[in-house]
C-alpha positions in Angstrom: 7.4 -53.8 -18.5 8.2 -55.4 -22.1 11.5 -54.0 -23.3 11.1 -52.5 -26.6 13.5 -53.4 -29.2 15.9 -50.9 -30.3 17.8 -51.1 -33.6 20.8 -49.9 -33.4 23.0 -48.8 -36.4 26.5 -50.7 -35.8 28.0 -49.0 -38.8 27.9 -46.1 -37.2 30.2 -44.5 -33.9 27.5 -43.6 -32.1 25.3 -46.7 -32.8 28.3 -48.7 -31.7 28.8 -47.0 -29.1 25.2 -47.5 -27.7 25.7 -51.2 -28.6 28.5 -51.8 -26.9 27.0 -49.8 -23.6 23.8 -52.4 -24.2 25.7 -55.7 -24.6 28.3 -55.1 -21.3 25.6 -54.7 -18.8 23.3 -57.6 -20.4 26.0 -60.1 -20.0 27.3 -58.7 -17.1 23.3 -59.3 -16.0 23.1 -62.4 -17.4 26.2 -63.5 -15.9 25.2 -62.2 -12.4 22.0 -63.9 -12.4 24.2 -67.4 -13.2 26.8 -66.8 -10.4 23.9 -65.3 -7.3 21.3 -68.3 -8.4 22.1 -70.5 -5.6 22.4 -67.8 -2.8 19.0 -66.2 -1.2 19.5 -62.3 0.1 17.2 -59.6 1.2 19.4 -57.8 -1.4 18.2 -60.4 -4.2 14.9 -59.3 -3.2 15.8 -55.1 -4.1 17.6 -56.0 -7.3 14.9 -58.0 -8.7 12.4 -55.1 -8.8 15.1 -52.5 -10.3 14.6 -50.7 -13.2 17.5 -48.6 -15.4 18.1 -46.7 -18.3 18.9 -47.6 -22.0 22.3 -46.1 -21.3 22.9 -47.2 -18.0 26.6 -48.3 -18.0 27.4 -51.8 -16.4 29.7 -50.0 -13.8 26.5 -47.8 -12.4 24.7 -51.0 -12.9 27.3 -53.0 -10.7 27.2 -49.8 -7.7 23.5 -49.9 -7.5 23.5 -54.5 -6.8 26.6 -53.8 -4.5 24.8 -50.9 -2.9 21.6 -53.3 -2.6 24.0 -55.8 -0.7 25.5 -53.4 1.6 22.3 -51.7 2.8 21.1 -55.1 3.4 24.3 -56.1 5.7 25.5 -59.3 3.5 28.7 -60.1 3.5 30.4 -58.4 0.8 33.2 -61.0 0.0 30.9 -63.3 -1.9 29.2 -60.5 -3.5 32.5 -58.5 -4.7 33.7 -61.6 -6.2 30.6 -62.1 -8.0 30.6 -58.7 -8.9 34.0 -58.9 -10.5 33.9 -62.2 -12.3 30.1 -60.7 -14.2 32.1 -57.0 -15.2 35.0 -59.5 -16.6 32.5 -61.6 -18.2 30.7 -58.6 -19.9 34.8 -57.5 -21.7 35.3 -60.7 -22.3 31.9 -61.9 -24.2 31.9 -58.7 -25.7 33.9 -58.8 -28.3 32.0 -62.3 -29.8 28.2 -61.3 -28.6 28.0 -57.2 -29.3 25.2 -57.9 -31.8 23.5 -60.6 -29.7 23.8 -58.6 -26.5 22.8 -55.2 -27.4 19.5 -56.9 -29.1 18.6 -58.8 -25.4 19.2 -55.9 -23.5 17.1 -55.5 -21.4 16.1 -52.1 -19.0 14.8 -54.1 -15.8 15.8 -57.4 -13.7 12.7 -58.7 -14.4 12.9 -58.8 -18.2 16.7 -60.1 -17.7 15.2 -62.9 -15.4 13.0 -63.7 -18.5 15.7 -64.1 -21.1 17.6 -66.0 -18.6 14.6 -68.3 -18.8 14.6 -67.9 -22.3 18.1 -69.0 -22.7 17.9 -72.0 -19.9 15.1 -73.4 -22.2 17.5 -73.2 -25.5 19.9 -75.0 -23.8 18.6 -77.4 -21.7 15.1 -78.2 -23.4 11.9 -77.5 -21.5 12.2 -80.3 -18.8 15.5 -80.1 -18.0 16.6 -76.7 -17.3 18.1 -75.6 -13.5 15.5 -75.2 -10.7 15.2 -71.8 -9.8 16.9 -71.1 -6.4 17.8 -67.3 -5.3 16.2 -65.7 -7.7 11.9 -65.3 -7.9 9.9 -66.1 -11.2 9.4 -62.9 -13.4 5.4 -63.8 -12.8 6.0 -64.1 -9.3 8.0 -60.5 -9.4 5.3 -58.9 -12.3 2.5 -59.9 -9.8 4.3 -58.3 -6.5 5.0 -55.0 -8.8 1.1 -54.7 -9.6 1.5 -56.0 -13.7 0.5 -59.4 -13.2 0.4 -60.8 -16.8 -0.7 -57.4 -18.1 -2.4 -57.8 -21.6 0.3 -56.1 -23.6 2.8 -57.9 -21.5 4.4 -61.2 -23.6 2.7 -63.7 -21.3 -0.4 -61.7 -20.8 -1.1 -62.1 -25.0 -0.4 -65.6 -24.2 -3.1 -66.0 -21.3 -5.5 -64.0 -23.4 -8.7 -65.9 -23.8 -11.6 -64.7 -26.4 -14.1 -62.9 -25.1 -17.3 -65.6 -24.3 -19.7 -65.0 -27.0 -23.6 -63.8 -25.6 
């Protein structure tokens, strides 16, 4: 479940354009993650096992968690503001982070879950960073989907021992 890393050609329209499609819905993913942390759902449950496309824009993005919410009966009031304020942080970061963004993206929650681990780490150390609360752990998630720490996964390569010697 890795996401492969894309490069993107930024000089050109179409490259740009891919870029740009890439950066909005990882900070609008980053962003949602931040703002649903401390809340615990059925719906958190759905989202953190969905998958999407290279190209899939942050507004289909945003209609599939809302959808998530409503088939689970949450109250939507909480979730449409949280909605809002990640689509206006994905225009509003965009314009520093295209570059940044469009290199993290990521096509599952999962991987977005690990490079908001990832980032947690960079800025709070590795002792200090925010207890996890709504969300699961990735390893937790990878297990429930059947991957465990799969060798060609990142933390499988790390868990990796040599073979014992006869």
């Amino acid at each position: 479940m890795d996401t492969e890393v894309v490069e993107l050609d930024l000089t050109s329209r179409d490259g740009l354009e891919r870029a740009i499609v890439r950066a909005r819905r990882t900070a609008f993913v980053a962003r949602f993650i931040v703002l649903r942390e401390s809340k615990r759902t059925r719906a958190h449950r759905v989202i953190e096992l969905m998958e999407w496309e290279d190209l899939t824009t942050v507004e289909e993005l945003a209609g599939r968690f809302r959808a998530a919410f409503v088939e689970n009966g949450d109250n939507l009031v909480p979730v449409d503001r949280d909605l809002r304020r990640a689509l206006a942080h994905s225009f509003r970061s965009l314009k520093f982070f295209v570059e940044e963004y469009s290199v993290r993206a990521t096509m599952n929650f999962i991987d977005a879950l690990e490079d908001y681990e990832r980032s947690n780490e960079l800025l709070f150390g590795a002792d200090d960073q925010p207890k996890p609360g709504g969300w699961r752990l990735p390893t937790e998630l990878r297990k429930l989907k059947g991957q465990g720490d799969a060798p060609g996964t990142k933390r499988g390569l790390k868990k990796q021992k040599p073979a014992a010697h006869p």
